[in-house]
N, C-alpha and C positions, 0 to 999 in steps of 0.2 A: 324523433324523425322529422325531417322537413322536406316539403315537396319546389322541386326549381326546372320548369319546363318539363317536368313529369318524371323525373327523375330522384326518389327517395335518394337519402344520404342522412349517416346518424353524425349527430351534434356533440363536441367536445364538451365535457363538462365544466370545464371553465370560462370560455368563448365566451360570454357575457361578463363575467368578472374580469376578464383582460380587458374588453370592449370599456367597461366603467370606470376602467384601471386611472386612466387619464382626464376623466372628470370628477375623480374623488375629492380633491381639493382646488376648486375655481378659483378665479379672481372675480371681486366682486365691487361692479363699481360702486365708487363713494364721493358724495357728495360733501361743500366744504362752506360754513367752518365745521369740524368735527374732532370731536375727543375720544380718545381711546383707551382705553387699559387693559393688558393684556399680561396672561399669569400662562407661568406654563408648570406644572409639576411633576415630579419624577415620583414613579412609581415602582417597588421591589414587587412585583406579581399582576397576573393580571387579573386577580381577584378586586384590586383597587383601580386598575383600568376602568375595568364595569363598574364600580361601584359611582364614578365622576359619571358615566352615563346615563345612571338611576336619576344621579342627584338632578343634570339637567330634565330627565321624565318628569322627575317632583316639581322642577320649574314652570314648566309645562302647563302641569296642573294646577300648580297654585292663580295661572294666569287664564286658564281655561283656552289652553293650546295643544294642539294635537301634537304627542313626542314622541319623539326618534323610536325607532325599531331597536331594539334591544344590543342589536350584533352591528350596529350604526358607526361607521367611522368617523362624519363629518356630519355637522349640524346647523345651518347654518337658518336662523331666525328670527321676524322681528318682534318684539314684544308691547308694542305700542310705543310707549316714552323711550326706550331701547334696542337695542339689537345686538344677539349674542351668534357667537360660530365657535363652536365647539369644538376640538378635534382628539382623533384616539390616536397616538402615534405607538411605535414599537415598544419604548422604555418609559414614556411621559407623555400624559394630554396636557392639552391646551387651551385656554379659556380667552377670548376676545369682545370684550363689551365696549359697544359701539354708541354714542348718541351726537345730536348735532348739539356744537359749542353753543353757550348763551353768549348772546347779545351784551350781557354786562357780566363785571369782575373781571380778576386779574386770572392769566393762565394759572392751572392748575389747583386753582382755592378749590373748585369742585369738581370731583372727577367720575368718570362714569362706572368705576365700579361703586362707588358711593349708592348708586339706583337698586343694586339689589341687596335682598334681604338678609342681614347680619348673620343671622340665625341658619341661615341655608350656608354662607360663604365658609360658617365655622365648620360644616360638615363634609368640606371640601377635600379628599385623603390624599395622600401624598405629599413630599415635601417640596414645596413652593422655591425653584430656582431663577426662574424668570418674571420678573414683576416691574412693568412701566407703563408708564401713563406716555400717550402722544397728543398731539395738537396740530391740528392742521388746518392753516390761517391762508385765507384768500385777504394778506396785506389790509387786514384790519388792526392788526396789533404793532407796537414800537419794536425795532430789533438793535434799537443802541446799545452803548453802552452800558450803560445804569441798566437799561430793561433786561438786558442777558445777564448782570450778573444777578438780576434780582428773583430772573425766572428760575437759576440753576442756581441759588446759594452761592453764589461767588465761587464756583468751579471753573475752570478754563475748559473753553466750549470749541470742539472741533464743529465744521462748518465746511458743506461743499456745496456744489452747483449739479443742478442735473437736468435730462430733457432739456437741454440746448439753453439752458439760463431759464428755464421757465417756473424751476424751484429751486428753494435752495433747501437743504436737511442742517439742522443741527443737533446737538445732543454733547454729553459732557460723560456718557460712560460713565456716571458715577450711581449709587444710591446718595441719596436726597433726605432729609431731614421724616420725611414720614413713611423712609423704610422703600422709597420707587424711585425707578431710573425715569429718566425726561428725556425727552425726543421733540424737535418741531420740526414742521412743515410747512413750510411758505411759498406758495405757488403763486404764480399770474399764466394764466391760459391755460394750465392742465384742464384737460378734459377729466370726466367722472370714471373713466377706465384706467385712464394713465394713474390718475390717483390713486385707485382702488390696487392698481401693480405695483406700484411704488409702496405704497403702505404694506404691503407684505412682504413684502421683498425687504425691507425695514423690521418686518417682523420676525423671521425669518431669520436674517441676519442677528439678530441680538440675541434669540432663541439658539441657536447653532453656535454663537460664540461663546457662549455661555456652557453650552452640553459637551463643547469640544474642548473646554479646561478643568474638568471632571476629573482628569488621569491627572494632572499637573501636581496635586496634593499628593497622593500617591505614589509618583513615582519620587518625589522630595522624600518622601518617608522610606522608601524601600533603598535610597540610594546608597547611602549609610554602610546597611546592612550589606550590598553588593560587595562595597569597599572591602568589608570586614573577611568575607569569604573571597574575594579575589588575592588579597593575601593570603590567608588561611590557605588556596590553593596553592600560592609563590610557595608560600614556607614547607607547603607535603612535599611537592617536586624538590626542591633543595633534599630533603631528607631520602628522597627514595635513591638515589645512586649512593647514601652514607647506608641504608638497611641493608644486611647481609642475613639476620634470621628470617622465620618465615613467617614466628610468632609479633613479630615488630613490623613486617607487610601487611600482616594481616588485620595489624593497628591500625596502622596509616590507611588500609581499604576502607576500614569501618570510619575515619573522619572522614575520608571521601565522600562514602554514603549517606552521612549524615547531613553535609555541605549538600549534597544534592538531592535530597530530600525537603531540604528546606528552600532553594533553588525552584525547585517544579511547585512547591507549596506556591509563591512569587506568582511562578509563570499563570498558575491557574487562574490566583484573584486577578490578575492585569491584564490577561490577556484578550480579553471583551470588550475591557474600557479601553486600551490601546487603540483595536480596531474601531471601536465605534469613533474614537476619539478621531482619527484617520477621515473618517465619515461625514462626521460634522464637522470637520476642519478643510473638507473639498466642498460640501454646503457653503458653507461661510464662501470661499473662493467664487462661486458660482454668483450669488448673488450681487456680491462687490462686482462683478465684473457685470454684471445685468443692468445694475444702479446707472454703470456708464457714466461714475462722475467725472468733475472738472473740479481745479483746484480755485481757492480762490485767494489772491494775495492777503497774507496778513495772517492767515490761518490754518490750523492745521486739517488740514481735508480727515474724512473718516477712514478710508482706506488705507493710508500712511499711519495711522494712529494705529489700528486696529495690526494691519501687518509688520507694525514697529513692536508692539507689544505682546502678540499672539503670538507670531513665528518662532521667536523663541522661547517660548511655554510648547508651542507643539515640538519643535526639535529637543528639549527637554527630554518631551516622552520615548519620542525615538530614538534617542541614544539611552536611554534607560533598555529600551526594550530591544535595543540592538545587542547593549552590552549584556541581559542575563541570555539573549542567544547563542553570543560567545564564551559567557562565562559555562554554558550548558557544554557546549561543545569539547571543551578543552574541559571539564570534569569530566564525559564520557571515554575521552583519548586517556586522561590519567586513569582511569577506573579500569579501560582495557591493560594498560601498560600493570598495574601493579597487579590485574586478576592472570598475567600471562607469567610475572614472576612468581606467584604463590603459585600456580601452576606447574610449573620449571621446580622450583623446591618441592613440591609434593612429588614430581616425577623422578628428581633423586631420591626423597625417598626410600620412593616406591623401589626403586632400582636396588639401593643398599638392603631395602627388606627381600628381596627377591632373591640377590646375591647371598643373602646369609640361609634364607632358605636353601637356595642348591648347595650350602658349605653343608648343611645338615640333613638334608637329603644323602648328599654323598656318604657321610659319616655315621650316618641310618644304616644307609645300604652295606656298608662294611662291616658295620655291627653286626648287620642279619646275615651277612655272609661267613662270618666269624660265629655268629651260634648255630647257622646253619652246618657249618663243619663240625662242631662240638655236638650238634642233633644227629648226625649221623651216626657219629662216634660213639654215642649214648646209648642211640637202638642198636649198633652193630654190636655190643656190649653185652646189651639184655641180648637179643637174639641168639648172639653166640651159648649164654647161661643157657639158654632153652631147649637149643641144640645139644648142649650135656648133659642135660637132664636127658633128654629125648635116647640117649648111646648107651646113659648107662641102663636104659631099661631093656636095652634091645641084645640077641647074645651074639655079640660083635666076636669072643671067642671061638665060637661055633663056627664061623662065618671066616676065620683065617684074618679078622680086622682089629687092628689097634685103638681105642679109643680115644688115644689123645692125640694118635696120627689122623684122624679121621676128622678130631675137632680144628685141631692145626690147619690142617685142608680144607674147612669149611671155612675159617676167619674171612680170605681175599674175596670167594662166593658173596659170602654176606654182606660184605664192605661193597663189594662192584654190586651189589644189588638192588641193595639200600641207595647208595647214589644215585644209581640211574633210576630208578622209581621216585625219589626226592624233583630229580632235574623235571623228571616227567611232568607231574605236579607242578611246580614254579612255572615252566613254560604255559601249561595248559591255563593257567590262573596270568599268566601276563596275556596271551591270546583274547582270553574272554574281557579284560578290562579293556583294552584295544577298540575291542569291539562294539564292546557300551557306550564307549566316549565316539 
């Protein structure tokens, strides 16, 4: 609860964490010359999330600094000789170690991850995708010829201009003879802010370009396999207007099934990395465009390079993952069409079995009608014996009566009696079934 001109009001439970939302990762000014190395790694759980934000606690302590809260996203600190900034992101942290350049050697002989402890770096979990050293020269260092090719191994060095000619960035996109990518920075009049934006925005960038061609492997490897089953699907459709059993539809369903079972297996492993891929592929976008470079003759600017060679690894992914959407599609249209023919066949069937039962119902019923005449016939038979035995005990002579006129007489009685007592019965037994159903 909070009081505002006297008036209580309860507090959202997050209000604060929104409010911190947009100072969780600062910009920090940076002073120049200064070196940097920066790691970022990819983590399967967030069990090794936290565990990169122990290892910075044990940093901490080894140096007799107070460390990060446990549930800490962003770390950012200096360590005397160094200065590190930490961060926890969604799928991968990120490690940034900071010092200012020496006065002598050549760029990159020593570098600032070099300062921390071997023994701690080895305990570092996750698998390490992002790894460069940068350099950032207030026009103390050569940028000829000979010095570029010597600073990046004879790679061919993209090269732009930025803040109005006030820096230029290079770098060569490449790993480097000890396993790290290389980045410079050469400014005249950047202030220690514009620096400090730039340098991440740099980082940032490489980070992102790098986590947004994740799917590109993937979706190379799954492509293949699409091919395989997008025929596989040509060739069922061909076959189904040739199937006429139902036992041969019901073949062709079960490859369907099997095609798209292995189909959604696809969709599931990719469909993460697609979108994240999406994610860090409008990052990457965002920053290029913040850079705000300028070209500069003779070279290839980083933007041109970067969307020369990206764009087509990201459009890779999205026709990969356009194509198992339509390939989904059109196995659910086949899977209804061949489940509505085995349907259709089962329903004649069904029809032909039903027809044969009323042939046999019919031919029941005429049976029972046929023994039901012969059952009549049967008891009128005994009945009539019963009735002679019954005459001859009786003294029908006495009485002015013939016995066998008398039995003769009773036959039609008996017969119309029996009948209509039978009929009785059979009605009375279809009534009550009627009735039950």
């Amino acid at each position: 609860m909070s009081k505002n001109g006297g008036i209580e009001y309860q507090l959202h439970p997050m209000r604060d964490t929104l409010y911190n939302e947009l100072h969780i990762r600062p910009f920090h000014a940076m002073a120049s010359p200064q070196q940097i190395t920066h790691l970022a790694a990819c983590c399967g759980n967030p069990e090794a999330l936290q565990k990169s934000c122990d290892l910075v606690s044990e940093l901490c302590k080894r140096y007799e600094i107070n460390p990060p809260p446990s549930d800490a996203v962003t770390f950012y600190q200096n360590f005397g000789n160094f200065t590190i900034n930490w961060e926890r992101h969604v799928e991968f942290y990120s490690l940034t170690i900071m010092q200012p350049a020496p006065s002598q050697g050549k760029p990159f002989e020593y570098t600032a991850v070099d300062l921390l402890p071997s023994d701690w770096l080895k305990q570092l979990p996750g698998e390490v995708l992002a790894a460069f050293h940068m350099i950032i020269d207030n026009q103390q260092l050569s940028y000829d010829e000979h010095a570029l090719s010597h600073n990046f191994e004879g790679h061919p060095v993209m090269m732009s201009s930025a803040y109005g000619g006030k820096t230029q960035i290079l770098t060569a996109f490449k790993l480097h003879g000890d396993g790290y990518g290389r980045f410079m920075i050469c400014h005249n009049g950047m202030s220690t802010l514009q620096t400090g934006r730039l340098t991440r925005r740099l980082i940032d960038l490489e980070t992102y370009r790098l986590l947004s061609l994740l799917s590109l492997p993937i979706a190379k490897r799954i492509s293949p396999q699409l091919l395989i089953m997008d025929k596989q699907m040509a060739d069922i459709l061909n076959l189904v207007a040739e199937q006429k059993t139902a036992s041969s539809e019901r073949q062709l369903l079960e490859k369907i099934t099997t095609i798209e079972a292995q189909l959604e297996t696809y969709r599931a492993e990719t469909t993460q990395r697609f979108s994240a891929t999406q994610a860090y592929h409008q990052l990457v976008k965002d920053r290029l465009e913040r850079i705000n470079e300028e070209k500069i003759d003779g070279h290839l600017s980083i933007g041109e390079f970067i969307n020369r060679r990206l764009n087509p690894a990201l459009r890779t992914c999205e026709s990969v993952q356009q194509w198992m959407e339509d390939l989904s599609k059109r196995i659910e249209r086949a899977s209804d069409l061949m489940r509505t023919r085995v349907n259709l066949n089962l329903q004649e069937q069904n029809q032909s079995q039903l027809s044969a039962m009323n042939r046999r119902s019919r031919l029941q019923f005429r049976l029972q009608e046929t023994v039901e005449g012969l059952s009549i016939a049967a008891i009128s038979y005994y009945s009539v014996g019963l009735l002679s035995y019954l005459f001859k005990g009786l003294p029908l002579e006495q009485w002015g009566l013939n016995n066998n006129v008398l039995l003769a007489c009773s036959i039609p009685v008996v017969l119309t009696t029996i009948w209509y007592v039978t009929r009785r019965i059979k009605r009375r037994l279809i009534q009550d079934q009627e009735i039950k159903a």
